[in-house]
Each structure stands twice: as structure tokens, then as C-alpha cells.
C-alpha positions in Angstrom: 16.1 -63.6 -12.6 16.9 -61.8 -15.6 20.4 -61.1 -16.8 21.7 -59.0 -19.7 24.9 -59.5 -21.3 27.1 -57.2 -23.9 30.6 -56.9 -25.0 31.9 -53.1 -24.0 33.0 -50.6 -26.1 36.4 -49.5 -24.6 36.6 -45.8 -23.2 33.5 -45.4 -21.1 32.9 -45.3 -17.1 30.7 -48.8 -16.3 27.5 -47.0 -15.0 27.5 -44.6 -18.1 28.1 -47.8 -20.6 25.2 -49.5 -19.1 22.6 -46.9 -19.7 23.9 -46.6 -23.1 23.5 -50.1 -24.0 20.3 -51.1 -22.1 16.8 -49.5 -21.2 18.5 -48.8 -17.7 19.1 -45.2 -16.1 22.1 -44.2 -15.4 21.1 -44.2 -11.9 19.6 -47.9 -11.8 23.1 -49.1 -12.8 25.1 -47.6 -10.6 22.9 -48.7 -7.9 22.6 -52.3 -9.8 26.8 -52.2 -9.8 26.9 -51.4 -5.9 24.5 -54.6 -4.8 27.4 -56.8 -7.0 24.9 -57.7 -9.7 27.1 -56.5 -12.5 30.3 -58.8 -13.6 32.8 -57.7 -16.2 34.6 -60.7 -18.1 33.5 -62.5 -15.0 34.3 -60.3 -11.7 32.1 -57.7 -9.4 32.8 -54.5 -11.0 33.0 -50.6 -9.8 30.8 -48.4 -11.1 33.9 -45.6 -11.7 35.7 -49.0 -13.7 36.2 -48.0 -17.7 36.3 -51.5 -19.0 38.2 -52.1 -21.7 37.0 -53.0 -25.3 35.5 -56.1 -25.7 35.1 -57.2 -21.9 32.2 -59.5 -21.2 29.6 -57.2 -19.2 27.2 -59.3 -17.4 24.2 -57.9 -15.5 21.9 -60.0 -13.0 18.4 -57.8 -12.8 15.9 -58.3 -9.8 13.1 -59.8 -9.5 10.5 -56.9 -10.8 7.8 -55.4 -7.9 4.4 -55.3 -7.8 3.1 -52.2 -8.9 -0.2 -50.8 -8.4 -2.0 -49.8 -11.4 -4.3 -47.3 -10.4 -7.6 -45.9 -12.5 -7.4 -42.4 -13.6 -10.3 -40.7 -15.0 -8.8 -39.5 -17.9 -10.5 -38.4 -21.0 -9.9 -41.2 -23.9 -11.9 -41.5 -27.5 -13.4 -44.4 -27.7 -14.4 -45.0 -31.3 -16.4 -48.8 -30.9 -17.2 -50.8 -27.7 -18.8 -54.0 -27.4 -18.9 -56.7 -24.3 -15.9 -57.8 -26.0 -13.2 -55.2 -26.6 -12.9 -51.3 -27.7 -11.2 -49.6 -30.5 -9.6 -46.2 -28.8 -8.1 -43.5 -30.5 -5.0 -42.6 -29.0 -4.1 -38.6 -28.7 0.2 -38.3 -29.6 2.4 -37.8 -26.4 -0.1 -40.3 -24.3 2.0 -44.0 -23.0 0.0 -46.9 -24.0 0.5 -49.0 -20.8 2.7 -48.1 -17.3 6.4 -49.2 -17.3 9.6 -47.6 -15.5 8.5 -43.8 -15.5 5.4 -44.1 -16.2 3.1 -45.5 -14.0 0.3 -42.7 -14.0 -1.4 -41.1 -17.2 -1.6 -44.2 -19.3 -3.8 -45.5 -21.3 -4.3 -48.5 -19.1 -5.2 -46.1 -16.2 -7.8 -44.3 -18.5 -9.1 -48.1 -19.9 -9.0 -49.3 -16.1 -11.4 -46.6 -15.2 -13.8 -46.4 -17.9 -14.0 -50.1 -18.4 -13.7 -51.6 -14.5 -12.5 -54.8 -13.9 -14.0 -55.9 -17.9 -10.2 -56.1 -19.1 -8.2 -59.3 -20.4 -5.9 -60.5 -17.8 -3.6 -62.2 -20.8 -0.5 -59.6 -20.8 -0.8 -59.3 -16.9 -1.6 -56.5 -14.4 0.8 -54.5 -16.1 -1.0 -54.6 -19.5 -4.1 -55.2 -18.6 -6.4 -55.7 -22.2 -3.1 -54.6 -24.4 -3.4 -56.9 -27.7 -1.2 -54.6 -29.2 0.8 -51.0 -28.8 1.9 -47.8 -30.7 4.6 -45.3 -29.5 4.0 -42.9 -26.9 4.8 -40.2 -29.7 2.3 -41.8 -32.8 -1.3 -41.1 -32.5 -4.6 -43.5 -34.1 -6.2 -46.1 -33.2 -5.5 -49.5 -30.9 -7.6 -52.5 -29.8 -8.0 -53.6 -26.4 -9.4 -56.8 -25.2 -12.1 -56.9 -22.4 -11.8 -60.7 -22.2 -9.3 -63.3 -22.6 -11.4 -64.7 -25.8 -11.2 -62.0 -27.5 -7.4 -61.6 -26.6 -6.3 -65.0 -28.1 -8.6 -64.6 -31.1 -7.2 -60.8 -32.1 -3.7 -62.0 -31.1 -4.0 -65.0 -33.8 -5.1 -62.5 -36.4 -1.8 -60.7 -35.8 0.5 -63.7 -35.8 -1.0 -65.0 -39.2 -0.7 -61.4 -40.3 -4.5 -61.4 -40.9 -5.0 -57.7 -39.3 -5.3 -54.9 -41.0 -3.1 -52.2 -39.6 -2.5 -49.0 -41.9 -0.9 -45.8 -40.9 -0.3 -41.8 -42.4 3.2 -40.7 -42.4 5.3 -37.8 -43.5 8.8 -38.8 -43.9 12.0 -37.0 -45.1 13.2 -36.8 -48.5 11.6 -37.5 -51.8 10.2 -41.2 -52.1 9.9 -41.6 -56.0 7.5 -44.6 -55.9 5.7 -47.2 -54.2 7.2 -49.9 -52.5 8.1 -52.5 -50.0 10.8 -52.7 -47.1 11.4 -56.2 -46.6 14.3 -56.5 -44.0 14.2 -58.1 -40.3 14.7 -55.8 -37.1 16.3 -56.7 -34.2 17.9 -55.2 -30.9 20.9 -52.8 -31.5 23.9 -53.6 -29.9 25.6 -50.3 -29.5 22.7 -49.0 -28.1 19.7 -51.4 -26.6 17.2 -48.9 -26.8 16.9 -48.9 -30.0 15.9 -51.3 -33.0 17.7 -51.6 -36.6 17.6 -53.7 -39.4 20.1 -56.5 -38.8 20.3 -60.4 -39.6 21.0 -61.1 -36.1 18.5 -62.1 -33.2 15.8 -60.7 -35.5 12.4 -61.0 -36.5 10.7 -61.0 -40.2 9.7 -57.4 -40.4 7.8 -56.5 -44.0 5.9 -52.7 -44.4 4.5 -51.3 -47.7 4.1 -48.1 -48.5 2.8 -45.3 -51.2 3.1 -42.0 -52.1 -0.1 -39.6 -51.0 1.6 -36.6 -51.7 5.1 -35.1 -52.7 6.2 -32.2 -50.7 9.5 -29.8 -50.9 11.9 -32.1 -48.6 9.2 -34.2 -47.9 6.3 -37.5 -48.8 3.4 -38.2 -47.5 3.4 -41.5 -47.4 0.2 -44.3 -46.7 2.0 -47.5 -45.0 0.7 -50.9 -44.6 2.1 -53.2 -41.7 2.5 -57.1 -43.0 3.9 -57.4 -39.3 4.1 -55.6 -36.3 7.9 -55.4 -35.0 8.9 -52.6 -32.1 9.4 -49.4 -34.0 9.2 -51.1 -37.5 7.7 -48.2 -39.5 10.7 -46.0 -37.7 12.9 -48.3 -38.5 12.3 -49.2 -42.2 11.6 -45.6 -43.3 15.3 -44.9 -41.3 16.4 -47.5 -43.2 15.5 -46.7 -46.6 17.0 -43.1 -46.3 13.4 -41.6 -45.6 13.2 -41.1 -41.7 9.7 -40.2 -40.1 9.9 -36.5 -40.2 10.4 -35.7 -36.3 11.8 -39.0 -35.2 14.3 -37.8 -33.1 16.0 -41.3 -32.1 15.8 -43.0 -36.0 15.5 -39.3 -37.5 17.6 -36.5 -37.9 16.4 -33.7 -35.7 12.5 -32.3 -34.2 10.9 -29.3 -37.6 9.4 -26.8 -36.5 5.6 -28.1 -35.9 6.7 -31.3 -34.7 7.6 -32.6 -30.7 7.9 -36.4 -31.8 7.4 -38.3 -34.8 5.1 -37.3 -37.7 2.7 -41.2 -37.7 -0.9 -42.0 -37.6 -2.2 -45.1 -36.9 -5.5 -44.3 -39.7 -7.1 -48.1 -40.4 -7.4 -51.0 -37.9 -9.3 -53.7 -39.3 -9.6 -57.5 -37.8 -12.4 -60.4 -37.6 -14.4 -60.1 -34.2 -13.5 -62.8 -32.4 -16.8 -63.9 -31.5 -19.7 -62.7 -34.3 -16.9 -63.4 -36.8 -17.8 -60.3 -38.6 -15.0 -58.6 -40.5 -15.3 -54.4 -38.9 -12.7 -51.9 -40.2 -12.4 -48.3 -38.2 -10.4 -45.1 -39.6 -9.9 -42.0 -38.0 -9.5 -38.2 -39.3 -5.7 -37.3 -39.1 -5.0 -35.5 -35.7 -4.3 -31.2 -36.1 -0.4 -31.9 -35.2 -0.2 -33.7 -38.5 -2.4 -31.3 -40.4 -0.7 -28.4 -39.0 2.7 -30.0 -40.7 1.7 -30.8 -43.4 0.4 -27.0 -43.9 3.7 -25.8 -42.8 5.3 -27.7 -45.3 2.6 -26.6 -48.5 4.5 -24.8 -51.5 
């Protein structure tokens, strides 16, 4: 079984304090507190018990269900096929692959009926042909795997940062000039939904980036991943003072235009894992982010 641990921050009702810190509803916890599977500073807690700063919270999680994943026909772009994997083009507001939520209207749904039972089996039922993801909220393209060949020979290409994997964004503020954020991302303790740049339980995280175009309160920006951390584009833009313009959890509010964060995923470019030929894909930026970048002309 799983378990969680974090140290509390003093004030706030157990249940409410969970859902802050991990990826758990509100709900889950309190229910996760009433079967005894939640300790603080080493006895069963209440779920109306305010610990006090600093106590030990320590959380035992189930063993996850099956779930069936079911095929949906659902409309997806494919922009290449082959017997060995697909490059799709992913529409903004669309999940990549079911988790707590979200088990219908994937793209694993859409994949699972448009390719059959021709998926890699490498990430599980849950993931079925998922070498790699982008947010439910950024748009472009993403490679799936039909076989498990071809998933262990893309994956490779990602760990030896091999894949090429550049996106379109318009962030806030003025960027001056072109540049690099080298800084590693990690889990946030004060709240575990969420990534930031820390030296702690981290992971090398390196994007480039340069200007396309300077707008009133705003760059276009063309950014290059060197690796591919969980929000790392969020969070190193965030980071450097220059947020994704309508990032509303590493951002500072939703402009008018924008329901989630202003990112393209425009180039994807990798070695076929079995002809061994080098193929590179790009795709037009979607209207949501033409339709911005209009709104923010003169």
C-alpha cells in the first residue's frame, strides 16, 4: 500500500489539510480518516481534529481498483500513423489518459477506439500507449506507442534527452532576451498539487526559450524542452517572473480569451524506433491561441 506523509500547518480542520496538501478531495479524506488510515504524530485521527503545527500526518492509501477503460468514438487528429505508433494532435481542454475524475473523454478512450487492441501495454491498462503527456489545458502534438518496441525505444530517446519537443507560448511580462531556465522541480510541500523549483526531492529540469514576438504586457515566446518534468514549462516561466498567460494555478489570474493556459506543443521530433529514420511533425497554432494573441495586437 501507499502511504503519504507531511508535517501540518497549524490552524486547519484534518480533512481540509489533506486536500490541500495532496491530490485527494476533500471528500476522499474524510472518508480515508473514518476507515483509521490517517495517523497524526502517530495516532488515528478525527476528521473535525485541527492538528497543530508541525504534527507528523501519516496517510495509508488503498490498494487502487480496476477500472474499466472503455472506447469512445471520439473525434481525434491524427497527424502520422504507422504499425508502430501515431502522432495526435491534441485539442486544449481534452485529459490525455483516465485518472480520478476522469475516466470517460480521454484521449486513451479516443486512441482505444480508433486503434483496437494495437496499443503498448508498457504504462498499464490505465495508460495504455502513453510514452509521454501534456496538460489537459495545453494543446499540440503527443506520441503514442502501438507496441511495446516502440515504447522502450521512444522512452530512451526521452531519458537521453534525444527528443525533440518544442512548444509556442505567450507568457506575462516583457522577456528582454533569449535564455535558459536551468533549475530542478520538485513536489511542493504546502500544497501537493503542485510543482516548484526547489533543491529538495527534485529532478534536473532545463527549458530554453526565445522571444517570437513582444507584445504590451506580454512575449511570445518559442520554448525548447531539454527535459520533460510535470508542469516544467509552467513552472520555469512562474519562476522566472514570466507566468503562462492563463495559468491559473502557477499564473496570476484567467485574460479575457483565455480558459487555461496559453501553450502549444508545435514540434515533436524523435528517431523511429524501428526504420531508424529521424521524422519531425509541427502543427498550425490552434484559434484559442490566435484569437489571443489578436486580442493582445497594439
Amino acid at each position: 500500500m501507499e502511504k503519504i506523509e507531511f508535517y501540518a500547518e497549524g490552524g486547519v480542520r484534518l480533512d481540509k489539510l489533506i486536500s490541500e496538501q495532496t491530490e485527494l478531495s476533500r471528500s476522499s479524506a474524510a472518508k480515508l480518516i473514518e476507515e483509521g488510515a490517517v495517523l497524526v504524530d502517530g495516532k488515528t485521527a478525527n476528521k473535525k481534529d485541527t492538528p497543530k503545527s508541525g504534527a507528523l500526518i501519516e496517510i495509508t492509501l488503498p490498494e487502487p481498483q480496476g477500472v474499466d477503460i472503455l472506447p469512445e468514438d471520439i473525434p481525434i487528429e491524427i497527424v502520422y500513423e504507422d504499425d508502430d505508433l501515431l502522432v495526435v494532435n491534441k485539442p486544449k481542454g481534452m485529459v490525455v489518459h483516465p485518472a480520478a475524475g476522469h475516466y470517460s473523454g480521454t484521449l486513451v478512450n479516443a486512441l482505444m477506439f480508433h486503434c483496437g487492441d494495437s496499443l503498448s501495454g508498457i504504462n498499464g491498462e490505465i495508460r495504455p500507449g502513453i510514452v509521454h503527456r501534456i496538460d489537459k489545458d495545453t494543446s499540440g502534438l503527443l506520441m503514442v506507442a502501438k507496441n511495446d518496441l516502440a515504447h522502450i525505444g521512444l522512452s530512451e530517446q526521452i531519458k537521453e534527452h534525444s527528443f525533440t519537443r518544442e512548444y509556442e507560448a505567450v507568457v506575462c511580462g516583457a522577456v528582454k532576451e533569449d535564455g535558459k531556465v536551468d533549475a530542478p522541480i520538485g513536489r511542493s510541500k504546502n500544497d501537493r498539487k503542485k510543482m516548484c523549483v526547489t533543491l529538495e526531492n527534485s529532478r534536473e529540469a532545463i527549458t530554453h526559450y526565445s522571444v517570437i514576438r513582444r507584445y504590451s504586457g506580454y512575449t511570445h515566446l518559442r520554448v525548447k524542452l531539454e527535459t520533460g518534468r510535470t508542469h516544467q514549462i509552467r513552472v520555469h516561466m512562474a519562476y522566472k517572473g514570466n507566468p503562462v498567460a492563463g495559468d491559473e494555478v502557477y499564473g496570476s489570474g484567467k485574460p479575457k480569451w483565455l480558459n487555461g493556459q496559453c501553450l502549444h506543443a508545435k514540434k515533436l521530433g524523435f528517431v523511429h524506433p524501428r526504420t531508424r529514420e529521424y521524422m519531425e511533425f509541427e502543427s498550425e497554432l490552434p484559434e484559442y491561441f490566435t484569437k489571443f494573441l489578436k486580442s493582445i495586437e497594439g
